[in-house]
Structure formats: C-alpha cells, structure tokens
Jmol script that loads the backbone (N, CA, C; Angstrom):
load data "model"
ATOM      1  N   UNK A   1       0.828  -1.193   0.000  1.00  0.00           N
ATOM      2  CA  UNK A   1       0.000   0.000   0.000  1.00  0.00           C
ATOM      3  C   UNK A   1       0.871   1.255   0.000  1.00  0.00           C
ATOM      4  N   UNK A   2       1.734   1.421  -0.750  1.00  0.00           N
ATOM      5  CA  UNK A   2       3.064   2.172  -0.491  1.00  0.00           C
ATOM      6  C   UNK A   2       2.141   3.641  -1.587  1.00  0.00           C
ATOM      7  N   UNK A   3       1.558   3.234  -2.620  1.00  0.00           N
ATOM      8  CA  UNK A   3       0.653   4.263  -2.764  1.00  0.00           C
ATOM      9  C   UNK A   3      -0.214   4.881  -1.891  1.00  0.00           C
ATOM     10  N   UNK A   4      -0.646   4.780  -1.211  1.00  0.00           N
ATOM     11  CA  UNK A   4      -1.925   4.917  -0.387  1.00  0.00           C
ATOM     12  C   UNK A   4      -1.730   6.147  -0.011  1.00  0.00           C
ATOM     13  N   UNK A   5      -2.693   7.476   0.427  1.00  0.00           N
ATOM     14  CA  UNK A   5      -2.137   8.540   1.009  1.00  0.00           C
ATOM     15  C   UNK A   5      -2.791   9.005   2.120  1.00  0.00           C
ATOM     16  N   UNK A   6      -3.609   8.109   2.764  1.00  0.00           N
ATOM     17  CA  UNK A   6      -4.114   8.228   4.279  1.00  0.00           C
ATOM     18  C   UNK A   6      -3.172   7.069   4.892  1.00  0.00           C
ATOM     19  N   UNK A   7      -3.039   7.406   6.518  1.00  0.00           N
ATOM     20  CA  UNK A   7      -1.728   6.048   6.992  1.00  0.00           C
ATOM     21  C   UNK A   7      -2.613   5.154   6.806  1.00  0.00           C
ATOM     22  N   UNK A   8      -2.042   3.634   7.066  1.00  0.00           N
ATOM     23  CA  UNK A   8      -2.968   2.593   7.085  1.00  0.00           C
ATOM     24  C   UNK A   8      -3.615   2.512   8.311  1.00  0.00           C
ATOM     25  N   UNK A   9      -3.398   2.678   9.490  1.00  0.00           N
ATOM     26  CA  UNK A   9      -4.762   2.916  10.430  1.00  0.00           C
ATOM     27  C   UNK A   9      -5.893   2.917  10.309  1.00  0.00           C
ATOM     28  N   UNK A  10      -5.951   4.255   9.044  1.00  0.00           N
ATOM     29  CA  UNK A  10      -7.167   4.672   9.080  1.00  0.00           C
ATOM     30  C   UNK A  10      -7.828   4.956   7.909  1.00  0.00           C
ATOM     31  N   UNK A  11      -7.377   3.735   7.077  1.00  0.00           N
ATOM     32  CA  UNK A  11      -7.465   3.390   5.615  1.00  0.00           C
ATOM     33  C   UNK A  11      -9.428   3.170   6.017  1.00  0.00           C
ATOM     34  N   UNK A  12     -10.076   3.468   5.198  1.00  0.00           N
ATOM     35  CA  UNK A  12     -11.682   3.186   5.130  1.00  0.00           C
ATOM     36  C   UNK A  12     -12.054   1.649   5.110  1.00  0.00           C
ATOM     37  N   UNK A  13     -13.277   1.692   5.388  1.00  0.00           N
ATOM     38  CA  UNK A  13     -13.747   0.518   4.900  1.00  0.00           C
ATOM     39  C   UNK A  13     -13.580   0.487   3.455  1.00  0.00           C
ATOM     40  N   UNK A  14     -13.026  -1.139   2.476  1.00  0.00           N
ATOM     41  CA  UNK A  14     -12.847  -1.204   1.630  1.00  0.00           C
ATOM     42  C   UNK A  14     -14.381  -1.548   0.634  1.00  0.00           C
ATOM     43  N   UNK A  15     -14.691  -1.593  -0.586  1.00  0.00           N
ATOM     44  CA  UNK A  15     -15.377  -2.033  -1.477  1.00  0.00           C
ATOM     45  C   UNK A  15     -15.167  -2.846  -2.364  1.00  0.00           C
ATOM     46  N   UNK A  16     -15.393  -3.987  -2.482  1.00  0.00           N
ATOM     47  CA  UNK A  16     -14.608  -5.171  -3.280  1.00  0.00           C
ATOM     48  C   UNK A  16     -16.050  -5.514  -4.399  1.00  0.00           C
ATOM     49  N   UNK A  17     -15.492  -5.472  -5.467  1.00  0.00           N
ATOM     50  CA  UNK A  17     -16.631  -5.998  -6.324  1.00  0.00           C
ATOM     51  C   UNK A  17     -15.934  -6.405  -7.569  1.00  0.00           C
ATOM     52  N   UNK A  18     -17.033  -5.981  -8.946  1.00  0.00           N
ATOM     53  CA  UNK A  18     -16.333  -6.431 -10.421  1.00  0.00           C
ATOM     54  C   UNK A  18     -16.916  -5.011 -10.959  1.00  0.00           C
ATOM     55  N   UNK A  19     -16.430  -5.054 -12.447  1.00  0.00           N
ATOM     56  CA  UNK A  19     -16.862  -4.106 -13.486  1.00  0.00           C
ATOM     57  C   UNK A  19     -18.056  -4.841 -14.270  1.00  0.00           C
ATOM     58  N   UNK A  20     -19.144  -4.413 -14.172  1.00  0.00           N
ATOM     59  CA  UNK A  20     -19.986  -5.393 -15.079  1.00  0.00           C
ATOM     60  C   UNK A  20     -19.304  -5.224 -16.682  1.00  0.00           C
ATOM     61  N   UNK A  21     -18.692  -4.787 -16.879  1.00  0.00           N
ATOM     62  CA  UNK A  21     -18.185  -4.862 -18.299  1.00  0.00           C
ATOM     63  C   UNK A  21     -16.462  -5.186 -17.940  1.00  0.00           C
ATOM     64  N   UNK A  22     -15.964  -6.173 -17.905  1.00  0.00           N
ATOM     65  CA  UNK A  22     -14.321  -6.403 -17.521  1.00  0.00           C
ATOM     66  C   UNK A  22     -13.643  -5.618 -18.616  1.00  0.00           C
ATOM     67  N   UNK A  23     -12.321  -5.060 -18.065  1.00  0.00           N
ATOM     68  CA  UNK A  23     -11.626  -4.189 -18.875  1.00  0.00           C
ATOM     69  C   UNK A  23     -10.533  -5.768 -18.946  1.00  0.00           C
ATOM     70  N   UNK A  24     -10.626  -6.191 -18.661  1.00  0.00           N
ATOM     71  CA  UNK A  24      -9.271  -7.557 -18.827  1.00  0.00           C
ATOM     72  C   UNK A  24     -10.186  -9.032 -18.861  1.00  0.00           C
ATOM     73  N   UNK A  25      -9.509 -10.008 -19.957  1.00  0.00           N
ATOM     74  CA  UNK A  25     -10.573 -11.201 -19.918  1.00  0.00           C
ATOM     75  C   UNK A  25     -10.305 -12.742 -18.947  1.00  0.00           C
ATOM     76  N   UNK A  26      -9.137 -11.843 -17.936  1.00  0.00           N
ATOM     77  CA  UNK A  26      -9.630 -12.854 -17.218  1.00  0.00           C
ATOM     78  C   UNK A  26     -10.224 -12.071 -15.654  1.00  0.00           C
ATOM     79  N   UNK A  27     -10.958 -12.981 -15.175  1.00  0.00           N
ATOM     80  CA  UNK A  27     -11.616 -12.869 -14.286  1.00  0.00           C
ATOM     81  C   UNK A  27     -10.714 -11.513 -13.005  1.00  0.00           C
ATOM     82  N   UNK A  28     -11.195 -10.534 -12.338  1.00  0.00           N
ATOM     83  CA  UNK A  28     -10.372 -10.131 -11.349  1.00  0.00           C
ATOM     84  C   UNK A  28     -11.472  -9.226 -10.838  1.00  0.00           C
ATOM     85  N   UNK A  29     -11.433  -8.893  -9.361  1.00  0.00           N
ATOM     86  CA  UNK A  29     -11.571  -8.338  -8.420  1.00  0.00           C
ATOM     87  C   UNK A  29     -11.173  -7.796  -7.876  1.00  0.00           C
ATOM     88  N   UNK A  30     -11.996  -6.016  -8.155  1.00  0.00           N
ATOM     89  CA  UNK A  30     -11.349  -5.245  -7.557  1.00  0.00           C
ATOM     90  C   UNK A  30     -11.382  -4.455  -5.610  1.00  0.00           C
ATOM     91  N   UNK A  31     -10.750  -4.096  -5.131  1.00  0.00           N
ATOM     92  CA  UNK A  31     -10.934  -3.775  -4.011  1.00  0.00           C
ATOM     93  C   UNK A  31     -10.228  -2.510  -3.660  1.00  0.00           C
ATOM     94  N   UNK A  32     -11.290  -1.768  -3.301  1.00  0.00           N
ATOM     95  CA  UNK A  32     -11.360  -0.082  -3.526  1.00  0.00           C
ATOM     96  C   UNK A  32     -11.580   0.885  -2.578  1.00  0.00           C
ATOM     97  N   UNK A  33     -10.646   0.952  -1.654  1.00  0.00           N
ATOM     98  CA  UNK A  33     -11.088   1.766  -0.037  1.00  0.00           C
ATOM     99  C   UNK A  33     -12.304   3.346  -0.871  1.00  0.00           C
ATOM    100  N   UNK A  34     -13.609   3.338   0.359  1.00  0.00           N
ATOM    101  CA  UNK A  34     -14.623   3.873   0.332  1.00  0.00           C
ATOM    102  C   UNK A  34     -14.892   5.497   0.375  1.00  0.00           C
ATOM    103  N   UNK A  35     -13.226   6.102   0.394  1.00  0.00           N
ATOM    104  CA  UNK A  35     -13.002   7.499   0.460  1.00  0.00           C
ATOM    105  C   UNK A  35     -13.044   7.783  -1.172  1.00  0.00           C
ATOM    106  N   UNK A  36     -12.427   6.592  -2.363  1.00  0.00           N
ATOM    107  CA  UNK A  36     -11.491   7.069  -3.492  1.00  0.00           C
ATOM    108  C   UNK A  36     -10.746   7.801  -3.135  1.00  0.00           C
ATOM    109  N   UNK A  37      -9.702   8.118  -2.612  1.00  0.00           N
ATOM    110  CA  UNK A  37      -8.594   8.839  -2.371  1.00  0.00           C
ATOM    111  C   UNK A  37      -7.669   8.112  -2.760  1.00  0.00           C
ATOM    112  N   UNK A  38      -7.177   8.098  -4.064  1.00  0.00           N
ATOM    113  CA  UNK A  38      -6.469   7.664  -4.599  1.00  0.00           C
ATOM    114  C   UNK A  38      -6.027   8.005  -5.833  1.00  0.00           C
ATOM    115  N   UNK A  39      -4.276   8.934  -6.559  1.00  0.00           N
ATOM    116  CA  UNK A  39      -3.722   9.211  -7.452  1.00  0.00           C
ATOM    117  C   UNK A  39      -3.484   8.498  -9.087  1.00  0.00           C
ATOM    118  N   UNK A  40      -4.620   7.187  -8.218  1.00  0.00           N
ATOM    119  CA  UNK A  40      -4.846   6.607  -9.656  1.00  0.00           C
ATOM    120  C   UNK A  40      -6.123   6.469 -10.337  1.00  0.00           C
ATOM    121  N   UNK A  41      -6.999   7.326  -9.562  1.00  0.00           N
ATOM    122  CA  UNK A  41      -8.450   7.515 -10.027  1.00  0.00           C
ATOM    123  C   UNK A  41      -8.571   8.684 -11.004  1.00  0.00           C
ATOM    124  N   UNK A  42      -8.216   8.598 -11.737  1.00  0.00           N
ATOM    125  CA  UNK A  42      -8.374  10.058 -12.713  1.00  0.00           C
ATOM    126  C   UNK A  42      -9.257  10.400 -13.889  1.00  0.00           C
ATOM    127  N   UNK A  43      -9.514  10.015 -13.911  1.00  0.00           N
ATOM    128  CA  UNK A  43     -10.786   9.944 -15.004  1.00  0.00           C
ATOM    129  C   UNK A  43     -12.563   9.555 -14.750  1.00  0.00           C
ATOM    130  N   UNK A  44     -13.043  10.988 -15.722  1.00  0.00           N
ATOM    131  CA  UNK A  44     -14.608  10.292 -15.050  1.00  0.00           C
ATOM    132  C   UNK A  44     -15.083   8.873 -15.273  1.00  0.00           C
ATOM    133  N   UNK A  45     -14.699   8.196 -16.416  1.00  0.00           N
ATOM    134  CA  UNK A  45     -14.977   6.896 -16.601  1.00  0.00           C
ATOM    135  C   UNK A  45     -14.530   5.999 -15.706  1.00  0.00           C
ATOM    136  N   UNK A  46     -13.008   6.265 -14.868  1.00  0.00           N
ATOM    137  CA  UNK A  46     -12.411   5.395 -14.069  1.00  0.00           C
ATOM    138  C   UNK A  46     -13.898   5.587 -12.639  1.00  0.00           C
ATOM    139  N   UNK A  47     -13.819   7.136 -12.525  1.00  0.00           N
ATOM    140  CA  UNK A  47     -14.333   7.600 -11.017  1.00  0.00           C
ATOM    141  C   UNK A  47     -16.255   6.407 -11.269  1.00  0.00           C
ATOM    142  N   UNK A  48     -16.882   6.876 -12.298  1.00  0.00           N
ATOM    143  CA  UNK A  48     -18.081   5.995 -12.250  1.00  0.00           C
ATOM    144  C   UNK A  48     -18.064   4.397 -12.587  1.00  0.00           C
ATOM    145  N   UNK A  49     -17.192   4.004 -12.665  1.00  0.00           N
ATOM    146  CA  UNK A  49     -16.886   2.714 -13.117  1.00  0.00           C
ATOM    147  C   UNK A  49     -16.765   1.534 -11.402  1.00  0.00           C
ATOM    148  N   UNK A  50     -16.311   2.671 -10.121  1.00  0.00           N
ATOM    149  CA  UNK A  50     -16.677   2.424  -9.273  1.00  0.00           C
ATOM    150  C   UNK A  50     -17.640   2.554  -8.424  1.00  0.00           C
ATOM    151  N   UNK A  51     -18.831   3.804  -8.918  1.00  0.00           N
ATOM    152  CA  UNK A  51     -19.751   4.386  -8.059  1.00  0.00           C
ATOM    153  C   UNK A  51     -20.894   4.681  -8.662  1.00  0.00           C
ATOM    154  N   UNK A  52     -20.619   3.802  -9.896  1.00  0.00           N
ATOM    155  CA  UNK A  52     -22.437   3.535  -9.920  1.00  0.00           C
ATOM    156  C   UNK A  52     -22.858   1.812 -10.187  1.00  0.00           C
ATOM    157  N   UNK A  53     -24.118   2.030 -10.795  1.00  0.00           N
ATOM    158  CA  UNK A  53     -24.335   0.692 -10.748  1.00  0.00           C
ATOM    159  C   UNK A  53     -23.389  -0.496 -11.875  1.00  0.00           C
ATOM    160  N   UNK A  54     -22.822   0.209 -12.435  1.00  0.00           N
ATOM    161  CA  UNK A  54     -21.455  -0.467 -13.165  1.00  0.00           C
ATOM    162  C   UNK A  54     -20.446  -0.856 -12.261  1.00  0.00           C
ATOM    163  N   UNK A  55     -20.210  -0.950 -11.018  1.00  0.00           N
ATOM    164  CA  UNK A  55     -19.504  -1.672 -10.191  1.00  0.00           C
ATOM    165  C   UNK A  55     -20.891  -2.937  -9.541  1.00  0.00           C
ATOM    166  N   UNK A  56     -20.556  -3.784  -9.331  1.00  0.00           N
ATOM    167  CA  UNK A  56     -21.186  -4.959  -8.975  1.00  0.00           C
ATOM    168  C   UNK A  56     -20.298  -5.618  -7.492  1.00  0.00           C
ATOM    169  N   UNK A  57     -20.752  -5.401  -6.831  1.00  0.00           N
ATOM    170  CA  UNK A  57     -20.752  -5.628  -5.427  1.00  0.00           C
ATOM    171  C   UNK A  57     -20.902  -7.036  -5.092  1.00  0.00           C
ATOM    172  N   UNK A  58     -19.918  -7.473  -4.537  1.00  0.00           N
ATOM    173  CA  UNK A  58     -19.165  -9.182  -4.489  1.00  0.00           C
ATOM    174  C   UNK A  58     -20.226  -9.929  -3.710  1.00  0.00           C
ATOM    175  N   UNK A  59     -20.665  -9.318  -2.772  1.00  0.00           N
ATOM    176  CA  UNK A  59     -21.948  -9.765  -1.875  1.00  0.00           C
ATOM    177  C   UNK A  59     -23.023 -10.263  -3.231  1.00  0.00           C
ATOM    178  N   UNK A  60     -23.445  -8.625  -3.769  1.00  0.00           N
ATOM    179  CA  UNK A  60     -24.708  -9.172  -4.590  1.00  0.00           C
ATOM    180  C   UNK A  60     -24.058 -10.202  -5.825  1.00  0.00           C
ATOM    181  N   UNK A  61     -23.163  -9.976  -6.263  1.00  0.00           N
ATOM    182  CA  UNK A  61     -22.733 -11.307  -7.290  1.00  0.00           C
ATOM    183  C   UNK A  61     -23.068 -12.519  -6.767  1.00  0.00           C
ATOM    184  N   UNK A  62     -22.356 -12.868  -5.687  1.00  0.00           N
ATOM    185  CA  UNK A  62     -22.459 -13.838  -5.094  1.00  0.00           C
ATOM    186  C   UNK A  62     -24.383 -14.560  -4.432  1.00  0.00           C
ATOM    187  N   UNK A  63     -24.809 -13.541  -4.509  1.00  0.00           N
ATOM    188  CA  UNK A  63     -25.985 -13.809  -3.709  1.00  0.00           C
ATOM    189  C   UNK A  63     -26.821 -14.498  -5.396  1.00  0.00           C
ATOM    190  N   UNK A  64     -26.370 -13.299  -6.313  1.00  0.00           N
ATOM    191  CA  UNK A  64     -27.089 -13.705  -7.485  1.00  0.00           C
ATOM    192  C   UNK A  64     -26.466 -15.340  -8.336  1.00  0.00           C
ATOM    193  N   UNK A  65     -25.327 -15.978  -7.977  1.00  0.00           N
ATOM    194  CA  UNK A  65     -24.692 -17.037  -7.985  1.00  0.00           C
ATOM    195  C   UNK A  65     -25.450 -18.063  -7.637  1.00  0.00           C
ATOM    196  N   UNK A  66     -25.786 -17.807  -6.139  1.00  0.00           N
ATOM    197  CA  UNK A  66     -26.405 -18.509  -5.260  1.00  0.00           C
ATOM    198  C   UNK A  66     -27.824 -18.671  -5.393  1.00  0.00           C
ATOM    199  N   UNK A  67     -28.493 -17.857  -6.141  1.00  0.00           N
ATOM    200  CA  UNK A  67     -30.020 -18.214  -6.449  1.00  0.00           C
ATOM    201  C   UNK A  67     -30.740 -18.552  -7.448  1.00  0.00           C
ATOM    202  N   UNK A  68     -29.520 -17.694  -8.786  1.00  0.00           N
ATOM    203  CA  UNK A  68     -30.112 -18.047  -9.909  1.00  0.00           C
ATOM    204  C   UNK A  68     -28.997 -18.819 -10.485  1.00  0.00           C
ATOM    205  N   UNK A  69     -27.845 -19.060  -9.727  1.00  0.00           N
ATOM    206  CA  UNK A  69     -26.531 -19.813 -10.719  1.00  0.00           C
ATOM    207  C   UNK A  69     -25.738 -19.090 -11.519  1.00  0.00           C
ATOM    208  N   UNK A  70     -26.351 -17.764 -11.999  1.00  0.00           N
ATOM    209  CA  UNK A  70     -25.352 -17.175 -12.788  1.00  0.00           C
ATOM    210  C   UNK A  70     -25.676 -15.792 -12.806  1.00  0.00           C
ATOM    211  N   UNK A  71     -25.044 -14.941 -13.428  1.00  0.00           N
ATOM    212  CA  UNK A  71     -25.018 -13.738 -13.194  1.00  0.00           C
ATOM    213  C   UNK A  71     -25.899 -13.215 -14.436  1.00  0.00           C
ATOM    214  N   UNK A  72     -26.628 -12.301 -14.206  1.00  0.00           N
ATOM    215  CA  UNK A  72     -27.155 -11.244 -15.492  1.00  0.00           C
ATOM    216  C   UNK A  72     -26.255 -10.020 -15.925  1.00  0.00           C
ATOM    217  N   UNK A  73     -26.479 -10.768 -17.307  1.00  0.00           N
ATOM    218  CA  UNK A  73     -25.138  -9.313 -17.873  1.00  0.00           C
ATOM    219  C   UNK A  73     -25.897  -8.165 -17.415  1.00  0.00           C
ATOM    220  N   UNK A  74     -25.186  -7.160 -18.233  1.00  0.00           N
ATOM    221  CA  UNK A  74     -26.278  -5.517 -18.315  1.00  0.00           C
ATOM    222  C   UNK A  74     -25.822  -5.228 -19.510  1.00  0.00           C
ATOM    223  N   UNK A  75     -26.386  -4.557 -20.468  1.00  0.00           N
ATOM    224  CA  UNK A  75     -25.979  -4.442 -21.933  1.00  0.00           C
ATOM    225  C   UNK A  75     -25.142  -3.775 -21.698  1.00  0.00           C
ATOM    226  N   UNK A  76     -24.357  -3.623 -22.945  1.00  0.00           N
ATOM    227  CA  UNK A  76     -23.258  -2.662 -23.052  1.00  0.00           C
ATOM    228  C   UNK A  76     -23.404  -1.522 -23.372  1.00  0.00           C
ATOM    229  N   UNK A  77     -25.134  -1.610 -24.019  1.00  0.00           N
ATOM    230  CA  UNK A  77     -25.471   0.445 -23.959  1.00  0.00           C
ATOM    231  C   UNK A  77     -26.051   0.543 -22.688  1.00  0.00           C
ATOM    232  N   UNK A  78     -26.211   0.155 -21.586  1.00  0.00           N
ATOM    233  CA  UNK A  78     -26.336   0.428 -19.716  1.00  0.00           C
ATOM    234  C   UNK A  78     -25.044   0.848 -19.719  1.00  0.00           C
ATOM    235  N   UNK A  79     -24.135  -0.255 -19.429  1.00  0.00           N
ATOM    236  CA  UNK A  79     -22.646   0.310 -19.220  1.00  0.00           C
ATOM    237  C   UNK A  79     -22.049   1.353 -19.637  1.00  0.00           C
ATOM    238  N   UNK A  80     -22.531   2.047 -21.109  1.00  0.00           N
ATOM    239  CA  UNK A  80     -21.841   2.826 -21.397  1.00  0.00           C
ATOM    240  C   UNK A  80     -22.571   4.279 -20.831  1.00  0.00           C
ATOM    241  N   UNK A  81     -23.695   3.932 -20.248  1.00  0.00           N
ATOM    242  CA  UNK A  81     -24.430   4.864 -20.079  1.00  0.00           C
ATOM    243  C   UNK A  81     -23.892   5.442 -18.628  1.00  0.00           C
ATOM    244  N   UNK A  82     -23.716   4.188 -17.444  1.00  0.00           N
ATOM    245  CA  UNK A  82     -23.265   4.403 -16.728  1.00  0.00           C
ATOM    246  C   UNK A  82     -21.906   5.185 -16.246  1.00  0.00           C
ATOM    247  N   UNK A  83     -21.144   4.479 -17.506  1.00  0.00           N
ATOM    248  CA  UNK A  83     -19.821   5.259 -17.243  1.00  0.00           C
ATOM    249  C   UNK A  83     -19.773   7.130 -18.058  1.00  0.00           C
ATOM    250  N   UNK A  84     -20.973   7.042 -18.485  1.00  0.00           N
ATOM    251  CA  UNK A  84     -20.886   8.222 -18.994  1.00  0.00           C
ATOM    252  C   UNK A  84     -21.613   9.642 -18.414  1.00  0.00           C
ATOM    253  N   UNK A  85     -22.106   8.848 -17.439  1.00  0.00           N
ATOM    254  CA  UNK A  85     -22.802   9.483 -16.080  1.00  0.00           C
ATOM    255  C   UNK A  85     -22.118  10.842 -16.097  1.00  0.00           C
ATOM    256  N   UNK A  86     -22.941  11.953 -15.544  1.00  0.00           N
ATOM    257  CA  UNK A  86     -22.069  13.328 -14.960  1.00  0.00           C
ATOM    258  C   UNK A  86     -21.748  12.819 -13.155  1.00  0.00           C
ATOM    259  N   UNK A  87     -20.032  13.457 -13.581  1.00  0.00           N
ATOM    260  CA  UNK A  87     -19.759  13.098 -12.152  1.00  0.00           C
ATOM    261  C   UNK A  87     -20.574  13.201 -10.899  1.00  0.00           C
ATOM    262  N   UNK A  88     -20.998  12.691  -9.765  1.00  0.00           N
ATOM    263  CA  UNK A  88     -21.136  12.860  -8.664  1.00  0.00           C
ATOM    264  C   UNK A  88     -20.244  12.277  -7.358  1.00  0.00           C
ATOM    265  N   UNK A  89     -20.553  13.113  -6.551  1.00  0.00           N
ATOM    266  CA  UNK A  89     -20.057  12.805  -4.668  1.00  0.00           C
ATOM    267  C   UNK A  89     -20.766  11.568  -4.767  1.00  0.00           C
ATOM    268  N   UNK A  90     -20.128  10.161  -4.341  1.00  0.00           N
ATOM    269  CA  UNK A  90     -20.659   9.263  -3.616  1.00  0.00           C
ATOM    270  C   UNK A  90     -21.088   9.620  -1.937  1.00  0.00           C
ATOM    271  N   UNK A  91     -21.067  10.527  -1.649  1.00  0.00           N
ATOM    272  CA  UNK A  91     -21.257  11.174  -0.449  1.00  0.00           C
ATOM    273  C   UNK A  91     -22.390  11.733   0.132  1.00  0.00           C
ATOM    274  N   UNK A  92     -22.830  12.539  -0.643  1.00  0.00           N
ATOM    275  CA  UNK A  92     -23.479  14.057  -0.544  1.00  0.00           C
ATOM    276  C   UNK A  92     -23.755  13.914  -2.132  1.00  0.00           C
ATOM    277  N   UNK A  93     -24.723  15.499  -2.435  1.00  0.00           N
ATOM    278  CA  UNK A  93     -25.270  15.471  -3.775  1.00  0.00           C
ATOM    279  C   UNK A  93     -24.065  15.980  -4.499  1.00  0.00           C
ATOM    280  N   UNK A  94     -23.249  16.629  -4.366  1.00  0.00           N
ATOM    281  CA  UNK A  94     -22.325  17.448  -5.731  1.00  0.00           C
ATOM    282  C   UNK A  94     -22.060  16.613  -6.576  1.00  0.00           C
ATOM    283  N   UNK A  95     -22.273  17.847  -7.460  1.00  0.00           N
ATOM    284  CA  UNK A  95     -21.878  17.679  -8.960  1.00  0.00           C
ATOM    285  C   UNK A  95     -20.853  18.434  -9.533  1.00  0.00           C
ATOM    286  N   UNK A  96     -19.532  18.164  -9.184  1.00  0.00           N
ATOM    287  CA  UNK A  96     -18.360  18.540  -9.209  1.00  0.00           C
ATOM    288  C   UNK A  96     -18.239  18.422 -10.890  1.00  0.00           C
ATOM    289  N   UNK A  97     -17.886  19.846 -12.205  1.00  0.00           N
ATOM    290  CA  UNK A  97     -17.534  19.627 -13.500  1.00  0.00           C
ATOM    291  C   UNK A  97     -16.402  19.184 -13.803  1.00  0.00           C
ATOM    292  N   UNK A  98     -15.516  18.611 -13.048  1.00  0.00           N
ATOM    293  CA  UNK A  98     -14.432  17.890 -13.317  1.00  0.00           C
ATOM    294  C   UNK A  98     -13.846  17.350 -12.386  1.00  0.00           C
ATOM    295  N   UNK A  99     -13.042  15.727 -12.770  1.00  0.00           N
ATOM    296  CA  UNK A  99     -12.121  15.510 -11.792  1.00  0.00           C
ATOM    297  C   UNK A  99     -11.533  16.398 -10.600  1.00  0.00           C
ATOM    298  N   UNK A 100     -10.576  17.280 -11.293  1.00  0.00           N
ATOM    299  CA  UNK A 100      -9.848  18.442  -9.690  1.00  0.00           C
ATOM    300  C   UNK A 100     -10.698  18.388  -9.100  1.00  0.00           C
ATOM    301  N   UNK A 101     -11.975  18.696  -9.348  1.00  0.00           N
ATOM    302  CA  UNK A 101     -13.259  19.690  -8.566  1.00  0.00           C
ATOM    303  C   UNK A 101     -13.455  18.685  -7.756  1.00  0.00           C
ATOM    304  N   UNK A 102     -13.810  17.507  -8.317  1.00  0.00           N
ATOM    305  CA  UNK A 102     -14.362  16.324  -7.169  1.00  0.00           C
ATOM    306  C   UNK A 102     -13.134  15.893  -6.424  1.00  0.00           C
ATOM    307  N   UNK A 103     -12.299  15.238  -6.550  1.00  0.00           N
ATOM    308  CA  UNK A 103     -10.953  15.545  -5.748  1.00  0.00           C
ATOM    309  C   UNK A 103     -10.786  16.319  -4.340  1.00  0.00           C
ATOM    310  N   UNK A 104     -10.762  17.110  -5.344  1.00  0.00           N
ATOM    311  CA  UNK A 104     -11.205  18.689  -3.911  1.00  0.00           C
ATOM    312  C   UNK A 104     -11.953  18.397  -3.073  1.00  0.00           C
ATOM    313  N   UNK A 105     -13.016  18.082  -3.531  1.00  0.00           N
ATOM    314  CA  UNK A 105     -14.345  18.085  -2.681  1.00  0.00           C
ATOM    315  C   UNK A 105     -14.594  16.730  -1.722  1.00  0.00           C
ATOM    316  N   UNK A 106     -13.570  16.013  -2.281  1.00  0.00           N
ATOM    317  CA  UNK A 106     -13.787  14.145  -1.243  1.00  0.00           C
ATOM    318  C   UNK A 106     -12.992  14.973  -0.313  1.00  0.00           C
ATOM    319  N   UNK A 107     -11.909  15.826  -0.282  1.00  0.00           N
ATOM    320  CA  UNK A 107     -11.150  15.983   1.009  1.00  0.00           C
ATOM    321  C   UNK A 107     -11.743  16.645   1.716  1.00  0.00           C
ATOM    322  N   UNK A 108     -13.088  17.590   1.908  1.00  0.00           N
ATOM    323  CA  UNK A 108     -13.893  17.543   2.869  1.00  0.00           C
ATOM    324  C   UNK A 108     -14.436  16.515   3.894  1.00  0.00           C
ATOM    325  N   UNK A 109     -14.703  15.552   2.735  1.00  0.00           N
ATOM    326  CA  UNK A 109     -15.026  14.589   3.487  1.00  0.00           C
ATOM    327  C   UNK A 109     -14.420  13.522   4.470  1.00  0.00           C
ATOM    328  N   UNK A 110     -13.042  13.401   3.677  1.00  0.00           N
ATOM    329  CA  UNK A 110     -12.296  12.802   4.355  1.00  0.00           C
ATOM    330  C   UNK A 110     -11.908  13.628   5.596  1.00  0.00           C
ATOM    331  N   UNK A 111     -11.350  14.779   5.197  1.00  0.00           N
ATOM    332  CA  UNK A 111     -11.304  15.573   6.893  1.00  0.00           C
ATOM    333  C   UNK A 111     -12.680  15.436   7.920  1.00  0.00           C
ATOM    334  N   UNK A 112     -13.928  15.428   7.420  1.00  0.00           N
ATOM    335  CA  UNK A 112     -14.830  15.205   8.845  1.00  0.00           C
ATOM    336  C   UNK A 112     -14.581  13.503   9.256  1.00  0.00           C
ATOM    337  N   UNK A 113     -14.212  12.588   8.179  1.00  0.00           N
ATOM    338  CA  UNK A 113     -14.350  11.351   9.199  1.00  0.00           C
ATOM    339  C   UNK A 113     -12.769  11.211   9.720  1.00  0.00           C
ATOM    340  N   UNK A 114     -11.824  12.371   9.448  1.00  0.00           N
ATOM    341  CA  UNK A 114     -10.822  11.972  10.032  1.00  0.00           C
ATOM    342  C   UNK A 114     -10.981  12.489  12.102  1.00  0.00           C
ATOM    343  N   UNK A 115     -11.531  13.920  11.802  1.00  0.00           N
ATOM    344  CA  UNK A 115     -12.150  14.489  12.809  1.00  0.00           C
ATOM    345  C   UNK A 115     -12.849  13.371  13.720  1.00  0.00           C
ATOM    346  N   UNK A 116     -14.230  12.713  13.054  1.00  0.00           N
ATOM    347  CA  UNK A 116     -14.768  11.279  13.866  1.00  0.00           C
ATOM    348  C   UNK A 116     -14.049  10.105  14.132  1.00  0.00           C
ATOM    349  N   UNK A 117     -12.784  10.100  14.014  1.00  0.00           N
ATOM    350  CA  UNK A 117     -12.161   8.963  14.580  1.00  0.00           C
ATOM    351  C   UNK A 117     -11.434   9.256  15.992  1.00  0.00           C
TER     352      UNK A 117
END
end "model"
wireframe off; spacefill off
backbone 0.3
color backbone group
C-alpha cells in the first residue's frame, strides 16, 4: 500500500466488487477503499466505473450465484451509459464539472471522518 495517502490505520472501509463490463478477460476483483482517495483515479470513466451501478458488489454477485446460478449481464449500452454518467459525490449530492473539482471536494469529506475517529 506504499501508494496509499491516508496512513494505514485509518485506511476506510474497503469495497470489493467487479466491473460489469471487464476491462481484462480474465476474471479479477477489484478492491477499492470507500473514500477514493487515490492518485490513480483520474478519469470520469475510471471515477463511475466504481460508483455507480457499473460496479457490482461481491456480496450481490455472489448472492445472485447462489439463487439463480449465474449472473445477469447488463448491456453494453447500460454500461456505457453508466460510465458516462455526470460526475457525482458518492457522499453528498455534488456535482463537481471535473475531476480536480471532485478531488477537492472528497477531502472535505475525508477531513470530517478523520475528525470522527
């Protein structure tokens, strides 16, 4: 975690899921502390690719494994729709017009839950 730029203490709860559309063909799982504070998130496609419904959440995969056996795609005009989303705060409502802006604006957030610890 030599990237990381909060100490590890007080690294967030993480988010582990998939891309409903894989950028690589073999299978992988990603796991994504819950601030995004991270120098490798740079792009709006990267930033919604985790925070909307185009990330798929390992729980619900799994649950959907477990009941129906297999997973339901989502088309690839959903996906693209998703990733083409106008940015938002997974937080709060903003609608930050660019990366910097949202950036900026998670370190609010991260300063009040650093404050609540």
């Amino acid at each position: 975690m030599t990237h990381c730029s909060v100490p590890p203490r007080t690294i967030p709860i993480s988010s582990i899921g998939y891309h409903a559309m894989p950028s690589m063909q073999r299978l992988h799982l990603h796991v994504i502390s819950t601030d995004f504070n991270s120098p490798f998130l740079k792009t709006k496609y990267h930033w919604n690719s985790f925070t909307t419904p185009f990330f798929l959440h390992s729980q619900d995969v799994c649950r959907q494994l477990r009941i129906d056996g297999k997973i339901e795609k989502i088309s690839p005009q959903v996906c693209t729709d998703y990733l083409n989303t106008k940015l938002k705060c997974h937080k709060c409502s903003t609608q930050p017009k660019n990366m910097p802006h949202l950036k900026r604006h998670l370190l609010t957030h991260i300063g009040k839950a650093m404050k609540s610890v």
